[in-house]
C-alpha positions as a Python dict, from the first residue, in 0.01 Angstrom:
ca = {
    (1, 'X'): (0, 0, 0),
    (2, 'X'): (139, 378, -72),
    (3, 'X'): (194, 617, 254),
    (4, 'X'): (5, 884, 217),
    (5, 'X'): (176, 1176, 278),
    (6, 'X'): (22, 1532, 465),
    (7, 'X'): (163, 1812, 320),
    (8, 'X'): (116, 2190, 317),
    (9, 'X'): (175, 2469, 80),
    (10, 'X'): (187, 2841, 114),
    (11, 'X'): (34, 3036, -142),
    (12, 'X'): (206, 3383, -82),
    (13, 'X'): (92, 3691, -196),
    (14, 'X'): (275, 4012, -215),
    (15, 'X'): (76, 4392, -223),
    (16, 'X'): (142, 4377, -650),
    (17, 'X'): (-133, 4070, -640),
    (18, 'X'): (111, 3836, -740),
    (19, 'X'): (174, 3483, -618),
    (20, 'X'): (538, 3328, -489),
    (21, 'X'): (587, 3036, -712),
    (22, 'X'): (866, 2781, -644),
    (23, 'X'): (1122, 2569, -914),
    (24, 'X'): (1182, 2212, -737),
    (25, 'X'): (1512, 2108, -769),
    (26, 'X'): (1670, 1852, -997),
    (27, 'X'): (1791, 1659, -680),
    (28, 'X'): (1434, 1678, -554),
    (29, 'X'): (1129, 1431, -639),
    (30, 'X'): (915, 1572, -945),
    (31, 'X'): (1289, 1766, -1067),
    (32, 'X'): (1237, 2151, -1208),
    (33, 'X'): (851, 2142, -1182),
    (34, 'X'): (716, 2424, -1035),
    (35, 'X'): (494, 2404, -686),
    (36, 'X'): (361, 2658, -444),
    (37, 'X'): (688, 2605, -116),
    (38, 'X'): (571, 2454, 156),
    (39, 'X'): (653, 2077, 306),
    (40, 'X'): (550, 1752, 552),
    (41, 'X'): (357, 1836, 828),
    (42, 'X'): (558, 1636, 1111),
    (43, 'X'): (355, 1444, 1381),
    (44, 'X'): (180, 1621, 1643),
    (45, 'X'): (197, 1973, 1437),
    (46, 'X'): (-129, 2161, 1334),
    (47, 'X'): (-89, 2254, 940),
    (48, 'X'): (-90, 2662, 1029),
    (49, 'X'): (229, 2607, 1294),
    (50, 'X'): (371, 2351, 985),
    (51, 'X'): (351, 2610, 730),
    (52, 'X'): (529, 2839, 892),
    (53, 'X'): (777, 2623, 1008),
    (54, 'X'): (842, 2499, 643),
    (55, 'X'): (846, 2847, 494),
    (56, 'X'): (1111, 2977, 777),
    (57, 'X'): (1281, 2694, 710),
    (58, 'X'): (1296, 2653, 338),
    (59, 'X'): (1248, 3043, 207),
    (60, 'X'): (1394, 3220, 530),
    (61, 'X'): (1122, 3457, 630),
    (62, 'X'): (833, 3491, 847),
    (63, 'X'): (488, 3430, 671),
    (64, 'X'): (142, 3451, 879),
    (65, 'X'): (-117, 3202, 749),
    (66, 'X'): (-524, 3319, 721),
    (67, 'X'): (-575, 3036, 911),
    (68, 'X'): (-822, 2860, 631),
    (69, 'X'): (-751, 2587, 370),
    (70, 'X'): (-730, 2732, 37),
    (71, 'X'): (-752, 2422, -132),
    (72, 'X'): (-729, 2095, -18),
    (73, 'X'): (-641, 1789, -314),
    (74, 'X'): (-491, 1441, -240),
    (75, 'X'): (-321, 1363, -514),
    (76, 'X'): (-170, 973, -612),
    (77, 'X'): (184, 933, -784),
    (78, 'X'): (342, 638, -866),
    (79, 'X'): (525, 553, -530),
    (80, 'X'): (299, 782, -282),
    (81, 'X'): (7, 960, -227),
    (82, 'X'): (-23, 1314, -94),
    (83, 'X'): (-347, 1510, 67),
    (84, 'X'): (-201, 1857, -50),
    (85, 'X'): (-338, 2177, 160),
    (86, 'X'): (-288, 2502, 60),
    (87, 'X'): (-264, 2772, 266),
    (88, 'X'): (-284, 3162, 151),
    (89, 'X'): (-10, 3339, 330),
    (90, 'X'): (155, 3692, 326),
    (91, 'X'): (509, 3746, 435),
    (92, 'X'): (560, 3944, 764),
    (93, 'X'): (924, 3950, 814),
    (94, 'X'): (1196, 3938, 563),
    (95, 'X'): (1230, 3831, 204),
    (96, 'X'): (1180, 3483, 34),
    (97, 'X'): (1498, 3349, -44),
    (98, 'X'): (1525, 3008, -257),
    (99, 'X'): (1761, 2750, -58),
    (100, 'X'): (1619, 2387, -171),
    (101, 'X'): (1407, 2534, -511),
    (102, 'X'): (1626, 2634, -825),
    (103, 'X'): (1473, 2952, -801),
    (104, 'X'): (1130, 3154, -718),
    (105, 'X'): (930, 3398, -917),
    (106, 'X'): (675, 3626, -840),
    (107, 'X'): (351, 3573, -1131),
    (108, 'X'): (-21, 3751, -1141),
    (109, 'X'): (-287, 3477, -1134),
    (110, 'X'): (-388, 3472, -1487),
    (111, 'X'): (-1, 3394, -1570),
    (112, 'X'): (36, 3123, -1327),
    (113, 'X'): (-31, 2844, -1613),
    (114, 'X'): (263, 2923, -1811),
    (115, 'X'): (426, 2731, -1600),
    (116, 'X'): (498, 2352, -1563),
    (117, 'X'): (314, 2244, -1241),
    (118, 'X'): (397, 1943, -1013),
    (119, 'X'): (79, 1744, -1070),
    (120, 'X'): (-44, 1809, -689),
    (121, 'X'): (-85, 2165, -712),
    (122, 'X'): (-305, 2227, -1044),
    (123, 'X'): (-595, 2224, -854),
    (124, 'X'): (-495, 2530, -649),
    (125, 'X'): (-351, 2677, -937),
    (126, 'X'): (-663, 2624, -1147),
    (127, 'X'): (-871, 2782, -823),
    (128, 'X'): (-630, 3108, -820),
    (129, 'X'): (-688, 3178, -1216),
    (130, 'X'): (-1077, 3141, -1151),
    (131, 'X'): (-1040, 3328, -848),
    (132, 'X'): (-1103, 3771, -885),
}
């Protein structure tokens, strides 16, 4: 049987209306696909106190979550399954800085399928475009 996997994703917005949008890694699972950042949520942890965690962690700054799933998708890949839950976020304290992702870029909604998606995360994306 797969694990399924809990995972949450930040979808950061900055005062131009546009969303933080995150290059995975070739050493990473699902290599230079893009995803919103974000990461496991570890036992015992609420998803609002996880998503900040990852985001300190991975980016380097200080995000507060609206304390509301965006989106929620479980989504099954060939060795695992993950239950996806995005978050909207805005950053509080410092700048996003990419230390695991190739790189980040900062796209308005109706741009945000230009990119190459990990397959988790189109249904957030897809919600964003529809969403004024």
């Amino acid at each position: 049987m797969k694990k399924l996997i809990k995972v949450v994703a930040a979808i950061i917005e900055n005062d131009q209306q546009e969303i933080l949008c995150a290059l995975r890694s070739p050493e990473m699972t699902l290599p230079n696909m893009w995803e919103f950042p974000g990461g496991k949520v570890e036992q015992n942890e609420d998803i609002y106190t996880a998503i900040e965690r990852e985001i300190d962690e991975e980016l380097g700054c200080k995000i507060n979550s609206f304390n509301e799933v965006f989106n929620d998708n479980t989504h099954e890949y060939e060795s695992f399954i993950i239950n996806l839950l995005s978050i909207k976020c805005r950053v509080v304290e410092g700048m996003p800085k990419p230390s695991e992702h190739s790189k980040l870029l900062w796209l308005k909604r109706e741009n945000l399928d230009s990119l190459k998606w990990a397959p988790a995360d189109i249904p957030a994306v897809k919600q964003l475009i529809e969403e004024k």
